[in-house]
C-alpha positions, 0 to 999 in steps of 0.5 A: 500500500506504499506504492501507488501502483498497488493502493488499490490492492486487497491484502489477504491471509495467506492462511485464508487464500485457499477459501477465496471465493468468486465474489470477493471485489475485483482488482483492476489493472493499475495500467489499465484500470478498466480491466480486472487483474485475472492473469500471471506473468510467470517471467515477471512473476505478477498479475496482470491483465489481458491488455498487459499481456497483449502489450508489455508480456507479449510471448512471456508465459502466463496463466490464470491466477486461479491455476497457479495460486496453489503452487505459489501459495505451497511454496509461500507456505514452505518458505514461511515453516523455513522462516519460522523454524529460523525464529524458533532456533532465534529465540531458543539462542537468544534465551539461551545468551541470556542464560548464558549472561546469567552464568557469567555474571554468577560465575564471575561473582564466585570466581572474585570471591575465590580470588579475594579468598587466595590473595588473602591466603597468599598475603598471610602466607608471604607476610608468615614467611617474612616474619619467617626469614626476619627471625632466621635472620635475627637468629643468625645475627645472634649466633654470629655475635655470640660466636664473636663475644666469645671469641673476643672474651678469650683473646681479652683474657689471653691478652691480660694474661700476657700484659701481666706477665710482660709487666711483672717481667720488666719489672723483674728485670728493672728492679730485681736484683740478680738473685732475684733474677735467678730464682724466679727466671724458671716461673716467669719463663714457664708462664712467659712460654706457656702464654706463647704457645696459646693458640689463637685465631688471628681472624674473627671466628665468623664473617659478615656473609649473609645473603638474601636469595629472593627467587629461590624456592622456600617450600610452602608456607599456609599452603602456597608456595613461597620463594626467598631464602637466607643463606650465610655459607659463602663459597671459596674458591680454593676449596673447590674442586674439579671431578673428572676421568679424562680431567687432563686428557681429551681427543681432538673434535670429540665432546668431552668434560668435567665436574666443578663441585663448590665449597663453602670455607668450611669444605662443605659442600654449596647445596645452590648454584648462581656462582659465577664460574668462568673457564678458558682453555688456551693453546700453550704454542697457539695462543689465538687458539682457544677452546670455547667451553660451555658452563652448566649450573645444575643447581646443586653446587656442581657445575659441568664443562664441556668442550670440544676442541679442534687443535690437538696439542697441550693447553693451559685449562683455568677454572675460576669461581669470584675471579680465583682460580679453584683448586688445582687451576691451572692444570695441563690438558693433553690433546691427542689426534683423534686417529694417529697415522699407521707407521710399520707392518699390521702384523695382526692381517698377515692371516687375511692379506695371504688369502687365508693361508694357513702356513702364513706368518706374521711379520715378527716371525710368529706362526697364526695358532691354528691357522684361523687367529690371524685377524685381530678384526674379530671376525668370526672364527678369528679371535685375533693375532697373539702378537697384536700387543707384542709386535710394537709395531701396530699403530691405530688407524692401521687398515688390513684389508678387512678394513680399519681397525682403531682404538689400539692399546 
């Protein structure tokens, strides 16, 4: 009804086309308003009249609206079951948005309850382990002092001690006569002596090493995991010490290394890494040869060097912890060739160089036991030659023509 050309339409139920009878009022043709609308333009799908269809719907297919209001009209009506099952799911998902929101918020409100409830916890948790370290570190402090008090308690004593004596003895010799000298010389010598020989210690007992290590793990505190720990062991460099089956010796372009294990000054043992270790491998003959080595903190007070180097040759190996070298830094690293090259007669293949004669000999002049103990291969049948060992002339890296052999001793 907003378009001029079809004012003058009836609109119908499309529920109730079906009972549309004959008498209902007629629509005209808006071109041709004298004629009733009983046509349908099947390729402009609309109604027209006879005019239209003598005019602007010449040769298009068309057929009485009563014969096809049926076929229209069905798939009007399955169109719309499309439709309305579309806003059946519409409002079925939309409530369930709603829902949706509902639960949200619900669980959002719980969840900011939890949270709250373990900040709380965490907080008492953290403000627990600081009063926690604060008394380990009240505690420690008072130990140190004691230890401290005692000690300067026994060198005060031991220091009066020997100003008495020192006074008593310029004394003595100042003002005593000889025979005075004389008779009380065995004392004083033995209380001057017995003084003298008081061990003491010339550095104070403790030292101030207190440190405060904040990302380290500290168990559990109410439940929560807490970092921060105080320790007062201080490592020392001259009580470290190296660990290692090949320490001193290494192939060429093979991986190899060893074990730093870190000690505190009492010998004790580091149960913590985070030192700063350092280690260069020099070339003695080649200095702008270096070996690049690779440091590992396992965490635990050990640390592992690895290394692979390139030149064979001795190098100068050097292991610091704090800028000291550790104890037994620096030390020799041999280098040997990975295959060293084959000088003198491969005794041990006499056996299969001769075709597997059995009267073969070998080169120091030994006869193969049995004819069949020739290669030192190991092939099967062939335990090897009893003068592999013997002949002082198999070197590595020696090929028969079974093939190579290596790792001689």
């Amino acid at each position: 009804r907003r378009q001029m050309m079809m004012a003058s339409y009836a609109v119908t139920e499309l529920e109730s086309t079906n009972n549309c009878n004959q008498d209902e009022k007629p629509l005209f043709c808006p071109s041709h308003p004298t004629e009733e609308l009983r046509l349908f333009c099947e390729q402009c799908d609309q109604p027209v009249c006879q005019n239209c269809i003598a005019d602007r719907h010449w040769q298009h297919p068309y057929d009485f609206t009563g014969n096809v209001i049926h076929r229209h009209g069905d798939a009007l009506r399955k169109l719309l079951e499309n439709t309305q099952e579309h806003m059946d799911a519409l409002r079925n998902v939309l409530s369930q948005i709603d829902d949706m929101g509902s639960a949200i918020h619900r669980r959002a409100e719980a969840v900011a309850t939890e949270i709250s409830l373990f900040a709380s916890g965490y907080v008492k948790a953290i403000e627990e382990h600081r009063d926690r370290l604060l008394k380990q570190l009240e505690d420690l402090k008072v130990q140190k002092a004691n230890v401290l008090h005692l000690q300067k308690a026994q060198l005060q004593q031991l220091l009066l001690d020997m100003r008495t004596g020192v006074e008593f003895t310029e004394r003595l010799l100042a003002s005593g006569s000889d025979l005075e000298i004389l008779i009380t010389k065995g004392a004083v010598t033995s209380r001057l002596a017995k003084l003298n020989s008081v061990s003491y210690n010339i550095q104070p007992s403790v030292d101030d090493e207190i440190q405060f290590y904040p990302k380290e793990r500290a168990g559990q505190c109410c439940g929560y995991e807490v970092f921060g720990a105080i320790h007062n062991k201080v490592v020392d460099p001259s009580r470290c010490t190296l660990h290692g089956e090949d320490l001193h010796n290494a192939r060429q372009n093979q991986l190899t290394g060893f074990t730093l294990l870190c000690n505190d000054t009492m010998g004790e043992r580091m149960a913590r890494g985070g030192e700063a270790v350092w280690v260069t491998i020099t070339h003695k003959d080649k200095r702008e040869c270096a070996v690049k080595p690779k440091v590992y903190d396992n965490g635990d007070g050990t640390y592992h060097i690895s290394y692979s180097p390139e030149e064979p040759g001795l190098y100068a190996c050097c292991v610091y912890v704090k800028g000291q070298h550790v104890q037994g830094s620096p030390f020799p690293l041999m280098v040997k060739n990975k295959f060293r090259e084959h000088q003198g007669v491969f005794h041990c293949c006499t056996f299969c160089s001769s075709g597997g004669q059995k009267a073969a000999r070998c080169a120091c002049g030994g006869t193969m036991p049995g004819g069949y103990q020739g290669c030192g291969h190991g092939h099967k049948g062939h335990p090897g030659c009893p003068h592999w060992s013997c002949c002082g002339q198999v070197k590595e890296s020696s090929e028969c023509l079974g093939g190579p052999r290596s790792d001689i001793s």
